[in-house]
C-alpha positions as CSV (number, residue, x, y, z in Angstrom):
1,X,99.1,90.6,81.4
2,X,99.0,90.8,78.1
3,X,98.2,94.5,76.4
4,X,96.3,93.7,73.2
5,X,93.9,95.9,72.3
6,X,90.5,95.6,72.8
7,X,89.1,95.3,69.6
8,X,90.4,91.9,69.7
9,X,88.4,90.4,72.8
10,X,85.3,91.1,70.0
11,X,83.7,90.3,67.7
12,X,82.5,94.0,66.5
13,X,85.6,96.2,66.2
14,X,86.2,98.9,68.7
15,X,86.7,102.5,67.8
16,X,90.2,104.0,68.7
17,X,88.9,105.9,71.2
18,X,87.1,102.8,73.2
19,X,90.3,101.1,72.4
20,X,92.2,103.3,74.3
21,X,89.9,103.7,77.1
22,X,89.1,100.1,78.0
23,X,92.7,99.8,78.1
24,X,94.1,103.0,79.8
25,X,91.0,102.2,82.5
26,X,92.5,98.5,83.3
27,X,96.0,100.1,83.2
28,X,95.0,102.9,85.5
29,X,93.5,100.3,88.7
30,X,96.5,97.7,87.9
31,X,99.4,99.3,89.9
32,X,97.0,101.0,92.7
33,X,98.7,99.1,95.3
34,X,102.2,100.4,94.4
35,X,101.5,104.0,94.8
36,X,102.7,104.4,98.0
37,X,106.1,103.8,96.5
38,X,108.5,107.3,96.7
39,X,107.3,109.7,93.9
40,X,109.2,110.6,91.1
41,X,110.9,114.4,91.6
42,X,108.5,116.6,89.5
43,X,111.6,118.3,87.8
44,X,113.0,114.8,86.4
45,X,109.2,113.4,86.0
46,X,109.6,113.3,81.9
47,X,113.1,111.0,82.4
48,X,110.9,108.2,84.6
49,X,107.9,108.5,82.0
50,X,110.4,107.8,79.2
51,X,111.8,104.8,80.9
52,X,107.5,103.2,81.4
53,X,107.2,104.4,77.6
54,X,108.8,101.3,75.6
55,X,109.5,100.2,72.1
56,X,108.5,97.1,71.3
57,X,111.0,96.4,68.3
58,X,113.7,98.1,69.8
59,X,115.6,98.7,72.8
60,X,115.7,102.6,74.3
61,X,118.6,104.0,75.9
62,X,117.4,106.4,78.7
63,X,119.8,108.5,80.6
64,X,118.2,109.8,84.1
65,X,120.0,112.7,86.3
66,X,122.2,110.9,89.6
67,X,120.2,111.0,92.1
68,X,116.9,112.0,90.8
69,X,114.8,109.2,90.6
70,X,115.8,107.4,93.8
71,X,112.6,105.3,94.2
72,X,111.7,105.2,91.0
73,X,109.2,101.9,89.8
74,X,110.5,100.6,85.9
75,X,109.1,98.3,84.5
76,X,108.5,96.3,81.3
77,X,105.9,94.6,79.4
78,X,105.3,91.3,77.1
79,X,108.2,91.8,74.7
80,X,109.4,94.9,75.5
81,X,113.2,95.5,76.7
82,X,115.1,98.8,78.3
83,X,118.1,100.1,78.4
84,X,118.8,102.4,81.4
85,X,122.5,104.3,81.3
86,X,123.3,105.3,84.9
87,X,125.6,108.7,85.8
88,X,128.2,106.6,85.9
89,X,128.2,104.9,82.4
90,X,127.1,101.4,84.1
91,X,124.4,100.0,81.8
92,X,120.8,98.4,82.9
93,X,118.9,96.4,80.6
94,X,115.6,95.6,81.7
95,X,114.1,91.7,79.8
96,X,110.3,91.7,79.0
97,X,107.8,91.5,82.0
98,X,110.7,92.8,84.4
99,X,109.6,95.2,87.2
100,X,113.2,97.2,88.9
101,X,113.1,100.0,91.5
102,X,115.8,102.2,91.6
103,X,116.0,102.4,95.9
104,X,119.6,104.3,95.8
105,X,120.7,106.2,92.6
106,X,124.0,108.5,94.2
107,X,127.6,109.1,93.4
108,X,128.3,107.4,96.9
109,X,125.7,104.2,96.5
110,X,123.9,102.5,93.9
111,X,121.3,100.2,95.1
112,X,118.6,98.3,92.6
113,X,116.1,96.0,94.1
114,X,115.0,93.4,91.4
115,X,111.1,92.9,91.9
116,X,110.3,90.6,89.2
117,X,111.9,89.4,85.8
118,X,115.5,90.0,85.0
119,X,117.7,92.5,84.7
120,X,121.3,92.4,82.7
121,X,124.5,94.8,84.4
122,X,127.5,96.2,83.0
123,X,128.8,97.9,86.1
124,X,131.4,100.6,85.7
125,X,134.3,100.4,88.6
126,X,133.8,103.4,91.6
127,X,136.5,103.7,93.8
128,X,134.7,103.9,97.6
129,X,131.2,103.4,95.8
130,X,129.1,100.1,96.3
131,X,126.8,98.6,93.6
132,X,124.2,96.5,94.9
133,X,121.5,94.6,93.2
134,X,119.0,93.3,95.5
135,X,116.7,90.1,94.4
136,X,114.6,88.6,97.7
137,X,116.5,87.8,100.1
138,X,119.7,87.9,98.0
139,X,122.3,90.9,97.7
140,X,124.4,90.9,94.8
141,X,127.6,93.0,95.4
142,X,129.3,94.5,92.6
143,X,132.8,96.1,92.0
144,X,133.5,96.1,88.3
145,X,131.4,93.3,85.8
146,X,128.7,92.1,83.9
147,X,126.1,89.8,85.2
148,X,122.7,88.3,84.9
149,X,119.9,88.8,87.8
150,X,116.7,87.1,87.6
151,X,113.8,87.3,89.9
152,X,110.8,84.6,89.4
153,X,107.6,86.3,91.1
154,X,105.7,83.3,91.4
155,X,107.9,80.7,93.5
156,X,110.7,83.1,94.6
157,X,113.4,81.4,92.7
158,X,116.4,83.6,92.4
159,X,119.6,83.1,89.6
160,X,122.6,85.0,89.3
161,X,124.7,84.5,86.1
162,X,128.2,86.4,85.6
163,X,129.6,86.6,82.1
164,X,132.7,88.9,83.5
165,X,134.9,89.8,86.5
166,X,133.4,89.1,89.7
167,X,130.8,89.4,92.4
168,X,129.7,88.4,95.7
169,X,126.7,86.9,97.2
170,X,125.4,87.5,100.6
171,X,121.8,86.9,101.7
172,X,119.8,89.0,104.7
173,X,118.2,85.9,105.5
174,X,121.3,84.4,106.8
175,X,121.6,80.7,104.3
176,X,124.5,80.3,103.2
177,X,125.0,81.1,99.9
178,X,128.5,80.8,97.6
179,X,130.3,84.0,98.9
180,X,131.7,85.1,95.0
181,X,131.3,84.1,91.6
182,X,133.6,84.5,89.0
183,X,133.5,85.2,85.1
184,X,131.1,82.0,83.3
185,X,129.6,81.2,87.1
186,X,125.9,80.9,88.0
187,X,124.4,80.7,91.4
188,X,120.8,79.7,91.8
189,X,118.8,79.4,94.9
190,X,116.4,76.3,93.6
191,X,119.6,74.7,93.2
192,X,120.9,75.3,96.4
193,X,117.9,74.4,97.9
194,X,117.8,71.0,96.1
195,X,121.2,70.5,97.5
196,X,121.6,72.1,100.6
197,X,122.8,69.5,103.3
198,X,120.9,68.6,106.1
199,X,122.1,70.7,109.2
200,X,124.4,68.5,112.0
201,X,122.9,67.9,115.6
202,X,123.3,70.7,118.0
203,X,125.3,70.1,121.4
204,X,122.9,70.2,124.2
205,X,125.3,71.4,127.1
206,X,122.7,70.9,130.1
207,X,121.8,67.1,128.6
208,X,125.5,66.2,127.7
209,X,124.2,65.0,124.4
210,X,122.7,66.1,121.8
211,X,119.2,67.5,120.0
212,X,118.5,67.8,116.3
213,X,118.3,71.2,115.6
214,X,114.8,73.1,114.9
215,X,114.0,73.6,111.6
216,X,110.9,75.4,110.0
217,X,108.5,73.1,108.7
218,X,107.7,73.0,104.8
219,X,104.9,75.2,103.6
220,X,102.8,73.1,101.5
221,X,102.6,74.8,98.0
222,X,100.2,74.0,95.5
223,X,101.5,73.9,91.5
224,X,103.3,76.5,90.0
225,X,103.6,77.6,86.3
226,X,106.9,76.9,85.0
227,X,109.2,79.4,83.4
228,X,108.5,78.1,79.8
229,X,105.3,79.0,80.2
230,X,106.0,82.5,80.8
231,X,108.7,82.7,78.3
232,X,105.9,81.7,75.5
233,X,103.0,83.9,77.1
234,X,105.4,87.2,76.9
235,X,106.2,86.2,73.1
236,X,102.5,85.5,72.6
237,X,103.0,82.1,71.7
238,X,99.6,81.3,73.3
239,X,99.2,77.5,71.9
240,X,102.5,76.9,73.0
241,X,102.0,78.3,76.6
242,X,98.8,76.5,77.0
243,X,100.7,73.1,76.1
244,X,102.9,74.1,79.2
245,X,99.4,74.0,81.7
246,X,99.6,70.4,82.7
247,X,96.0,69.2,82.8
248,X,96.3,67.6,86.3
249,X,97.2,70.5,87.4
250,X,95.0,73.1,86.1
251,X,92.3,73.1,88.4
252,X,94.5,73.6,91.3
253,X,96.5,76.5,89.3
254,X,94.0,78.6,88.9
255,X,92.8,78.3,92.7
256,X,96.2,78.9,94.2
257,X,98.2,81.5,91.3
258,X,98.8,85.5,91.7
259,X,95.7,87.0,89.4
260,X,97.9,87.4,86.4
261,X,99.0,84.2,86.3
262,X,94.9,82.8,86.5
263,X,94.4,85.4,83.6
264,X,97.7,84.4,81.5
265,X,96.3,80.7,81.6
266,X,92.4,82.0,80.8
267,X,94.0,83.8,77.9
268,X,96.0,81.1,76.5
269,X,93.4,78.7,76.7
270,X,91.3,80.5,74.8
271,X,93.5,81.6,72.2
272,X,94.3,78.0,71.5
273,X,91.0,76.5,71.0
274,X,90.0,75.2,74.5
275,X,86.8,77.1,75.4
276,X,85.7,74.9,78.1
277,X,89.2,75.7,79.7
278,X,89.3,78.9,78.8
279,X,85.8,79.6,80.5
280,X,86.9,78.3,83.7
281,X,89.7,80.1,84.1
282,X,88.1,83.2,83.8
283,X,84.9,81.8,85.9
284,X,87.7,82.0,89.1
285,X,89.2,84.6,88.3
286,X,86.1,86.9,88.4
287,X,85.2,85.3,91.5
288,X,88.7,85.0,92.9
289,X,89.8,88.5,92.4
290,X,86.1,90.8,92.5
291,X,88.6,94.3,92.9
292,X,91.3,93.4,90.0
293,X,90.3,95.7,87.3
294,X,90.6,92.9,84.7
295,X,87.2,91.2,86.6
296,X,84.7,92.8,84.5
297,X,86.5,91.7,81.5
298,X,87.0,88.3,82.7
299,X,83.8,87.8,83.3
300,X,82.5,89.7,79.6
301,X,84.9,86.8,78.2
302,X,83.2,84.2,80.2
303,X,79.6,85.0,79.1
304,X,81.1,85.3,75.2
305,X,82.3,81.8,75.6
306,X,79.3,80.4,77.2
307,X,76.9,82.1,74.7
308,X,79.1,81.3,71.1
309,X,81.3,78.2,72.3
310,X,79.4,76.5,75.3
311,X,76.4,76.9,73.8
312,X,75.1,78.2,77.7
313,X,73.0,81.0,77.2
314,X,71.5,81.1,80.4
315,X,75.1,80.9,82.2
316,X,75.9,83.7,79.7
317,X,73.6,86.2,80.9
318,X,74.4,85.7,84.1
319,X,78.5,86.5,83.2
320,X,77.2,89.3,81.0
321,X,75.3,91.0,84.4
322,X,78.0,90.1,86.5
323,X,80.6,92.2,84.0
324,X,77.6,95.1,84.2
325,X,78.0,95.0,88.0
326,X,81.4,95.0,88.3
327,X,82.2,98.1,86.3
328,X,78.8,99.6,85.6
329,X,80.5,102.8,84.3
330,X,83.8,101.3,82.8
331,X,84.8,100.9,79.3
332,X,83.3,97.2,78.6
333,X,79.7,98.6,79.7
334,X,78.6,98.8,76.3
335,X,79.7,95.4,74.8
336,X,78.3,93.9,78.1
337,X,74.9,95.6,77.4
338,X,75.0,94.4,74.0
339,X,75.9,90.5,74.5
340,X,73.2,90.7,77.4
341,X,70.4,91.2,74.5
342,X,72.3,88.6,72.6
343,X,72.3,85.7,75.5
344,X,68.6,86.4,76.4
345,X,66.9,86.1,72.9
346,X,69.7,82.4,72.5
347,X,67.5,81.5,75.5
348,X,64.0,82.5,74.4
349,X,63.4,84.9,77.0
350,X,61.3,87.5,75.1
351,X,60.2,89.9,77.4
352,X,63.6,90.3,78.9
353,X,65.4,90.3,75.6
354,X,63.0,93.3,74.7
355,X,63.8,95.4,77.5
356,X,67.6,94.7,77.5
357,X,67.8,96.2,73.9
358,X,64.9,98.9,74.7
359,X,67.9,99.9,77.8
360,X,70.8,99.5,75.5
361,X,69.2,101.6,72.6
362,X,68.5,104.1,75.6
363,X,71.5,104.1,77.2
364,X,74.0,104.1,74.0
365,X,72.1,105.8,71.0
366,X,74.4,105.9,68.1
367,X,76.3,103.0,70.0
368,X,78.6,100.4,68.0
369,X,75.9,97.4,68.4
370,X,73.2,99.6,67.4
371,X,71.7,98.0,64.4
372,X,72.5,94.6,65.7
373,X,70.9,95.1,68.9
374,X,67.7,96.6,66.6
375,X,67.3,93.4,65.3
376,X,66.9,91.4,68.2
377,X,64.1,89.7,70.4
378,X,61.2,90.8,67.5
């Protein structure tokens, strides 16, 4: 998702400190469901919050202890890169929107599982020590080279790209995959899978013939954003993303992607000048995804675009006390109160409009909408 600050979802500016704390609250609820992974040694925790902490004009070298942050979660955001320097010397460098756990960090075994994005490796020669980068179902083994490991979260696809030396391939699934690849030699698995042969009959002894072997059906699969999009929503090229949203496809995409995909094409959409889309977008995603922290604030942008684009007022409200319910104590709370007084005098409901901006001027004195919310509904 992309980490803009707040101040630009409205049309008042944000002080630094709501700034900070509408984001730092979204931020806080996103990774909930990866705690559970290993924690971080307290004595190192400084080295793993210097590899989270990234410059975005720059790349940072970090050096971590051997062996201290085995289980350690990196990851990267929207145009953000890191370098990580292992005990060794061998060389990590994390791309934008790349997610890496370090499952095995030892003089006798390095192990990285590639979660999502990609991850470039410069992999010093141990005698009697394997490298492994893990990406899916895919193992990539590693004696003494450079190489390219990519991970796409949304359809699985896996590449592997080695600029020099050599590795080898092996899969835990079983498929066969190309056993090494040399220096200027890529393996992916989309391609394999586009080519892979179909399998030969299988000798049934008891029959004295044959049987076509079992295979597992296809899961059907509904659209998928392609990797162009992605690659232009990181660099927040958001017109250029949204031209990557085929319109057949759109309405199906945002019923079937992960949440930050739905949000990724919400955002683009409105950043480009398509409200209507825009509004949609977010309309599922709200309803989609209640728990995701970033559902009060879809649904905040929904009621802004039905009130000042869509012309909805009535639809409005209802977004605006949906983004209320959600997080009735969370960062947005304020604008949400605000635009509620807004969407109910656009609709001509005066008694309501009254007591929304009695309850706001209550419940935020000295608040940033103060004097506009003063002049409304008399």
């Amino acid at each position: 998702m992309s980490e803009r600050p707040p101040s630009q979802y409205f049309h008042t500016p944000l002080s630094e400190e709501q700034r900070e704390r509408g984001w730092e609250a979204i931020r806080a609820r996103l990774p909930a469901q990866r705690r559970q992974r290993p924690r971080i040694n307290h004595a190192f925790a400084l080295a793993a919050i210097a590899l989270l902490v990234v410059s975005l004009v720059a790349t940072r070298l970090i050096r971590p202890t051997r062996g201290a942050i085995d289980g350690a979660l990196l990851e990267t955001g929207i145009g953000e890169r890191q370098s990580l320097e292992l005990g060794d010397g061998s060389q990590i460098v994390l791309e934008p929107s790349t997610r890496l756990q370090l499952e095995r960090v030892s003089g006798r075994e390095m192990r990285l599982r590639v979660e999502a994005g990609a991850v470039h490796a410069s992999v010093t020669h141990v005698a009697n020590r394997p490298f492994t980068v893990v990406a899916g179902p895919v193992e990539v083994h590693v004696v003494g080279t450079k190489f390219r490991v990519e991970l796409d979260p949304t359809d699985g696809d896996i590449s592997v790209a080695v600029t020099e030396g050599r590795v080898s391939l092996s899969r835990v699934d079983g498929r066969p995959v190309p056993g090494t690849l040399g220096a200027g030699e890529t393996w992916s698995s989309e391609a394999a899978s586009v080519a892979a042969p179909e399998p030969p009959p299988i000798a049934d002894a008891s029959a004295g013939g044959t049987v076509e072997p079992r295979t597992p059906r296809a899961v059907a699969r509904g659209p998928v954003l392609s990797k162009r999009f992605r690659e232009h929503w990181r660099d927040g090229r958001y017109a250029a993303a949204w031209e990557q949203v085929p319109s057949s496809d759109f309405e199906a995409i945002i019923a079937s992607a992960r949440p930050e995909d739905v949000f990724a094409v919400a955002e683009s959409a409105r950043m480009s000048g398509h409200p209507y889309e825009a509004a949609r977008a977010f309309d599922v995603f709200r309803r989609r995804f209640r728990s995701d922290p970033r559902a009060p604030l879809a649904a905040l942008e929904l009621g802004r675009l039905r009130l000042s684009e869509l012309g909805a007022p009535l639809e409005a409200r209802e977004a605006f006390e949906d983004a209320i319910q959600l997080d009735p104590n969370g960062a947005f709370r304020e604008d949400s109160d605000a635009r509620l007084v807004e969407a109910l005098e656009a609709a001509g409901l005066a008694a309501e409009c009254a007591a929304a901006r009695d309850r706001y001027l209550a419940t935020h004195p000295g608040g940033l909408h103060e004097r506009m919310v003063q002049r409304r509904c008399r």
